[in-house]
N, C-alpha and C positions, 0 to 999 in steps of 0.2 A: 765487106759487110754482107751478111747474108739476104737474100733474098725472102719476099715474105711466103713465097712457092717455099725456098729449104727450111723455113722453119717452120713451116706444117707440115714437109716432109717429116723434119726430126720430130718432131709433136708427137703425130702419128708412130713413128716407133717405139718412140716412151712410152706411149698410153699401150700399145699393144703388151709389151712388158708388164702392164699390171700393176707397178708397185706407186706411179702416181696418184693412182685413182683410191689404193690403199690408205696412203697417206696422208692423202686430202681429207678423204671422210672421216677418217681418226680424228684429224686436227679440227674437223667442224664439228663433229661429235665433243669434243675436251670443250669446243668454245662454248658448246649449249649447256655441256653438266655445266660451263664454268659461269654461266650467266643463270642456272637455276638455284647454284649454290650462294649467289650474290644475293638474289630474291630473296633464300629461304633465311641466310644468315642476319641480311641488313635486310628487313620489311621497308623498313624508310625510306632507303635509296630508291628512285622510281632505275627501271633498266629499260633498254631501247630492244628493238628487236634486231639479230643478230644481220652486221653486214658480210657478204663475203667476197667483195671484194673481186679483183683482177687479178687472182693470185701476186697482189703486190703490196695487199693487207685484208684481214679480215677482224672486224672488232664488234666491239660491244662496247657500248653507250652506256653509264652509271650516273645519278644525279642525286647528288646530297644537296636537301634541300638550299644549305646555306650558299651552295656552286650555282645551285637550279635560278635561286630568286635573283642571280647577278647576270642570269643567260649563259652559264657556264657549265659546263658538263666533263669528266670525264671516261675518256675510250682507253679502253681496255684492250689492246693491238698484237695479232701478232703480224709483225714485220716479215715479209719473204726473203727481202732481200739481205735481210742483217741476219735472220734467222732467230729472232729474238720474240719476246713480250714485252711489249710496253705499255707504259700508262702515261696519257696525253691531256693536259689539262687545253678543251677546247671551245670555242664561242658557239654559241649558237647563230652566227653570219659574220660575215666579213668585219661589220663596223664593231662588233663585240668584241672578235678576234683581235682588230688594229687597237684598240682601248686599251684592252689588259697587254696585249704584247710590252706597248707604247710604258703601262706600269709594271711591268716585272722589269725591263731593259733599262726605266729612270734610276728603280731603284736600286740597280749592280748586286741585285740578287741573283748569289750562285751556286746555292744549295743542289739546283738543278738543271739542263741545260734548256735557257731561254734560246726560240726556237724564230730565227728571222721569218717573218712575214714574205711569202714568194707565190706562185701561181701553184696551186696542188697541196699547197701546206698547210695542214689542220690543226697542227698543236702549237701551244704560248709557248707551254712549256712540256717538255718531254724529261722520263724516267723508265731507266732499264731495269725491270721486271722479274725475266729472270733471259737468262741466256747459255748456252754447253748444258741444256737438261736432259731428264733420262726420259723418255714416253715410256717408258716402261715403269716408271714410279709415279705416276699422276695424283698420287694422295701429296705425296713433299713437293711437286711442282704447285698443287693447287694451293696450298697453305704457303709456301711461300710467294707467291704471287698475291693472295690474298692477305699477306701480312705487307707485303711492299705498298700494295695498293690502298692500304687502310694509311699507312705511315704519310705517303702522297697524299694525300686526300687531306689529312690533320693537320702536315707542311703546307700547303695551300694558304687552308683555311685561317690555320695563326698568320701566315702573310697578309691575308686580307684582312684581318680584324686588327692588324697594325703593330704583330708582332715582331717587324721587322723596323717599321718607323710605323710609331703615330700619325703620320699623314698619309699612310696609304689607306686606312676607312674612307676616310674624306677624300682623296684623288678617285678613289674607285668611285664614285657617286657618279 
């Protein structure tokens, strides 16, 4: 295993290369149009200001009121390590967190992958976004991201309003 000396070594030669620093800024750039385009489309949604992470996520925070009034939010992710976007239905604290986990997991809902509760773990429930995208087409990545993440949000919501059993309004309380 490397040394934390060799891998500031290797840091250091990547970043002289240029093309990390290239593409980081690109992809925090995509995240801002991607959280002003939230703003301007959904007024309603309240949005977070953008995190960026450890280079092992960088997201944005979205809150439809009916997510907002339960303490629940969705992050809007890109993952480094998957190389991916994702949409994270997430608590606003741990006890929030453990609540809904505790009901997506009763219910053996598997529309989308409910997400074990562990040290570092932010989402109930997680959904892949988009992934193999072009940065060179960020109008078809934007809309469809923005089409996934509307579709998430809807699935959600009919789950908690008891579209899946009539006892989950009532258990969420």
């Amino acid at each position: 295993m490397p040394s934390i000396q060799e891998d500031m070594n290797e840091f250091r030669r990547q970043l002289r290369n240029g093309a990390i620093q290239k593409a980081y800024r690109a992809l925090l750039e995509y995240m801002m149009d991607l959280q002003t385009d939230f703003k301007n489309k959904y007024p309603s949604y309240g949005t977070s200001g953008l995190y960026h992470g450890y280079m092992d996520m960088t997201y944005l925070a979205i809150f439809p009121q009916s997510l907002k009034q339960r303490d629940l939010k969705i992050a809007i992710v890109f993952n480094y390590a998957a190389f991916r976007f994702e949409a994270w239905l997430a608590g606003s604290n741990r006890k929030v967190q453990q609540k809904y986990w505790e009901l997506f997991r009763d219910s053996q809902w598997n529309e989308y992958r409910v997400v074990a509760p562990a040290k570092g773990v932010d989402a109930i429930v997680e959904y892949t976004l988009a992934e193999g995208f072009d940065f060179g087409d960020l109008d078809s990545l934007t809309a469809g991201i923005e089409k996934n993440t509307i579709k998430f949000i809807d699935d959600i919501e009919r789950f908690l309003r008891g579209g899946v059993s009539g006892e989950v309004e009532e258990a969420s309380r």
